[in-house]
C-alpha positions, -999 to +999 in steps of 0.1 A: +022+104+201+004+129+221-030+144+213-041+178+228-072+202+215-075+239+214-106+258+206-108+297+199-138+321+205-146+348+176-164+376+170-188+355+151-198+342+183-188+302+170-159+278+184-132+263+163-116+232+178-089+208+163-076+175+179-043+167+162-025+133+169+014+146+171+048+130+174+084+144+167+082+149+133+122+140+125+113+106+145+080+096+121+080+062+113+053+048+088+040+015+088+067+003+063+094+019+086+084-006+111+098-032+083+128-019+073+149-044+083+130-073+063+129-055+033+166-051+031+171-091+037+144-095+012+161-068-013+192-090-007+180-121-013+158-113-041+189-092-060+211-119-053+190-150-066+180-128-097+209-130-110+215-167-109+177-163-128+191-148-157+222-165-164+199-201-159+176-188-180+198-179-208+217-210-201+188-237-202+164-213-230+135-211-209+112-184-209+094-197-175+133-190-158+137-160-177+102-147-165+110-154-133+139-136-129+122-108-147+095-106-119+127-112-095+137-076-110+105-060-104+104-072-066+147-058-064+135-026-077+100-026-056+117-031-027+139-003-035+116+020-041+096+009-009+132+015+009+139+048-006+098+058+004+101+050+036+131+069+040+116+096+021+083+090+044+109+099+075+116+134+071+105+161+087+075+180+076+083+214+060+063+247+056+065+234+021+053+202+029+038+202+060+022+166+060+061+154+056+069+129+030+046+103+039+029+103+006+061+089-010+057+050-001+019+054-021+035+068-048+062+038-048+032+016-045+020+030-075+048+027-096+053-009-083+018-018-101+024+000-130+061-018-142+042-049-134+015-047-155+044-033-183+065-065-175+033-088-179+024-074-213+063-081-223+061-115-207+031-126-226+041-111-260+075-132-257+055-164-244+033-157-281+065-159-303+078-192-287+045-211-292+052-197-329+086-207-330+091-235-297+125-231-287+150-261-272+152-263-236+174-279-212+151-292-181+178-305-157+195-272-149+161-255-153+145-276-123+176-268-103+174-230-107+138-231-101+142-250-070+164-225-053+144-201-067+113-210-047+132-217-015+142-181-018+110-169-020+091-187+007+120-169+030+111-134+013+078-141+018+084-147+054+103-119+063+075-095+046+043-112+056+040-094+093+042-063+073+018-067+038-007-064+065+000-026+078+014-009+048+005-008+015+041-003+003+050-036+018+019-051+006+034-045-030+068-058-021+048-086-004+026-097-034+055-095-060+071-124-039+042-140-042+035-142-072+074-152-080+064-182-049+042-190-077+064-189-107+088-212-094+065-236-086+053-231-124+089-236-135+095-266-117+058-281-130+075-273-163+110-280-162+097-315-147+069-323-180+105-311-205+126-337-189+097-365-189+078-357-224+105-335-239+073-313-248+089-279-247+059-260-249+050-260-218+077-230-208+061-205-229+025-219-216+038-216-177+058-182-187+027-168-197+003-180-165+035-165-145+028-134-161-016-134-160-012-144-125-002-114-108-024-091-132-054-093-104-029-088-075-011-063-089-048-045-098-059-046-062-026-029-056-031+000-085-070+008-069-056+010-037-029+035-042-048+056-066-080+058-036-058+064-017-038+096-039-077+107-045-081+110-007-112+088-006-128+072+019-105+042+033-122+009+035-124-002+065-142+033+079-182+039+077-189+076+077-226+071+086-213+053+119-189+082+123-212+106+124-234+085+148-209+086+168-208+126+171-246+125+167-247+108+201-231+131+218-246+154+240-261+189+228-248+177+192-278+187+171-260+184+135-225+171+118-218+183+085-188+184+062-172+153+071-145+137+054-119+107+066-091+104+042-055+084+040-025+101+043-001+069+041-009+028+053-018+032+090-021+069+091-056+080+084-071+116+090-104+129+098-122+163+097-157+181+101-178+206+119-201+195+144-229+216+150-242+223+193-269+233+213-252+253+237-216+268+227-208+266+264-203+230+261-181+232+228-148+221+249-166+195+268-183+184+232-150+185+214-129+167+241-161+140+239-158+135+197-119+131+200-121+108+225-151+089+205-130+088+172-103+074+190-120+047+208-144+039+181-121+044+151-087+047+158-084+078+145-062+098+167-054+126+138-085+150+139-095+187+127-130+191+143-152+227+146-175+231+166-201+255+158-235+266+164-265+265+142-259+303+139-229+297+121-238+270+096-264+293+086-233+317+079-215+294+060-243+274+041-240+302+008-205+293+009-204+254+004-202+239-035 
């Protein structure tokens, strides 16, 4: 990625300088394009294994299988959208589009949390008519199913846990598998108690804790994408330490206008006028404030103007 500034001198007598992080746009790669590879094992392992879900599910009557496999469904088609974002996330800006397509794997992100929170509500209506209506379960081929089922999630879990930590995209795919992790370990508590006591309803009981377990997780998940999609502030920046920052800069007298937004996980943007002493110095001041974001921050993709107090004054009847 290569960063370079540019200013321009106006008639108004004021200095507009940007500092842009750039790369090949047909060769962007997101955070989640880092991690391609594990989500396709993971897609495969998950598809495959949900399958074998179902049919035990069906097979042995319990609703703690058959919500597992339902949650295994939700991570397949999570990781597919995340797959098919990513892709999306690759292509090359347009004048259309000219930030690309990187806003795809939020919106996947998005949709991730809101089928989950559909499939919880469906999960803990169905858990309400067995405890009505308890029906007969077979524990032996349950605990066997649920067995696998967890040793294929602690490798899922492995293959996405380098990247839940840079992308939000994979962070969804990430906590799906864990809350399935969970599940099976649910399953197998029960499937253990309906072989020893032959008290059946603890499937509905453990279906329904499958399904209030992720709500939380999957609510972390829904704040961040829509924070993100309302271009707030990302977490981990402090805007009054940003514009110390510029404020300590030499012949900086003001900073105004400042905003630091998310464009996709890893790839946050910043912009705002800074306001000089001396509009001889707006190069030197603009290199200074790129190279301040960047050390400070990590914030390599910048829009900064530099301006005098001339200017603002210009502009001030303008602002909401």
């Amino acid at each position: 990625m290569a960063e370079h500034a540019h200013g321009h001198s106006h008639g108004s007598g004021h200095s507009h300088g940007g500092g842009h992080s750039h790369g090949d746009a047909a060769a962007l790669v997101t955070a989640g394009g880092r991690h391609k590879r594990s989500l396709y094992l993971a897609l495969a392992l998950t598809f495959s294994f949900m399958v074998v879900e179902v049919v035990g599910g069906l097979w042995t009557g319990s609703l703690a299988l058959v919500a597992d496999a339902v949650h295994m469904l939700t991570d397949a088609g999570g990781l597919v959208l995340a797959l098919v974002a990513i892709r999306f996330a690759e292509r090359p800006a347009t004048p259309g589009n000219s930030y690309g397509y990187v806003r795809m794997e939020v919106l996947a992100a998005l949709a991730n949390a809101v089928v989950l929170l559909v499939v919880t509500v469906f999960i803990l209506y169905e858990a309400w008519q067995r405890l009505l209506n308890p029906p007969e379960i077979i524990g032996g081929p349950m605990l066997a199913v649920a067995v696998a089922g967890l040793a294929v999630n602690l490798v899922s879990m492995r293959l996405l846990s380098a990247g839940s930590s840079e992308s939000l995209n994979v962070k969804g795919a990430y906590f799906e598998v864990l809350a399935d992790m969970l599940g099976s370990l649910g399953v197998i508590l029960a499937a253990v108690i309906v072989m020893f006591t032959g008290w059946t309803l603890v499937d509905p009981l453990v279906g329904a804790g499958i399904g209030l377990f992720i709500v939380p997780r999957t609510w972390i998940l829904l704040k961040g994408a829509v924070h993100i999609l309302m271009e707030g502030t990302p977490p981990d920046i402090d805007l009054a330490r940003i514009e110390a920052a510029l404020m300590a800069i030499e012949g900086v007298e003001a900073v105004h206008d400042l905003h630091v937004w998310t464009l996709t996980s890893g790839m946050d943007a910043m912009s705002g006028h800074v306001v000089v002493r001396d509009m001889a110095r707006a190069r030197a001041t603009l290199a200074a404030a790129q190279a301040a974001m960047q050390a400070e921050f990590g914030l390599s993709h910048l829009t900064i103007q530099i301006e005098d107090a001339a200017l603002r004054a210009a502009e001030a009847p303008q602002r909401l």
